[in-house]
C-alpha positions, 0 to 999 in steps of 0.5 A, a space after each residue: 331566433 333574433 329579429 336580425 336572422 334572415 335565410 332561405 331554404 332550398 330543397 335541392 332535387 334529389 339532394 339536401 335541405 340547402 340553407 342559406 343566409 344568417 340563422 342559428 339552429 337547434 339539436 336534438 338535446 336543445 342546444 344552440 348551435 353558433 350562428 350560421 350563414 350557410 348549411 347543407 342538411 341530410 335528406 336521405 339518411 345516409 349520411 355519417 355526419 348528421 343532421 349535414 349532408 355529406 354527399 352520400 345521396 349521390 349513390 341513393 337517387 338516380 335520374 330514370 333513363 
């Protein structure tokens, strides 16, 4: 990461890791993604675009009654 990549992390109740700001990351084989200024990371494993989030924690957690 260079000097100039700043962000912010937010772990949204019962949802993503929401990252946002100017970074870059890298996968699991090594590879440097391109720069970014906004993500959404999967939390619940549900997802079928991983490491991202694609809404299917939705149905996983429910707000008790």
């Amino acid at each position: 990461m260079n000097d100039e990549q700043t962000f912010e992390i937010h772990i949204i109740e019962n949802g993503p890791t929401h990252i946002k700001g100017k970074f870059s990351f890298k996968d699991s084989a090594g590879n440097l993604s391109a720069e970014h200024n906004e993500l959404f990371f999967c939390r619940c494993g549900r997802s079928k675009n991983k490491p991202f989030c694609d809404g299917s924690h939705k149905n996983q957690w429910q707000t008790p009654e």
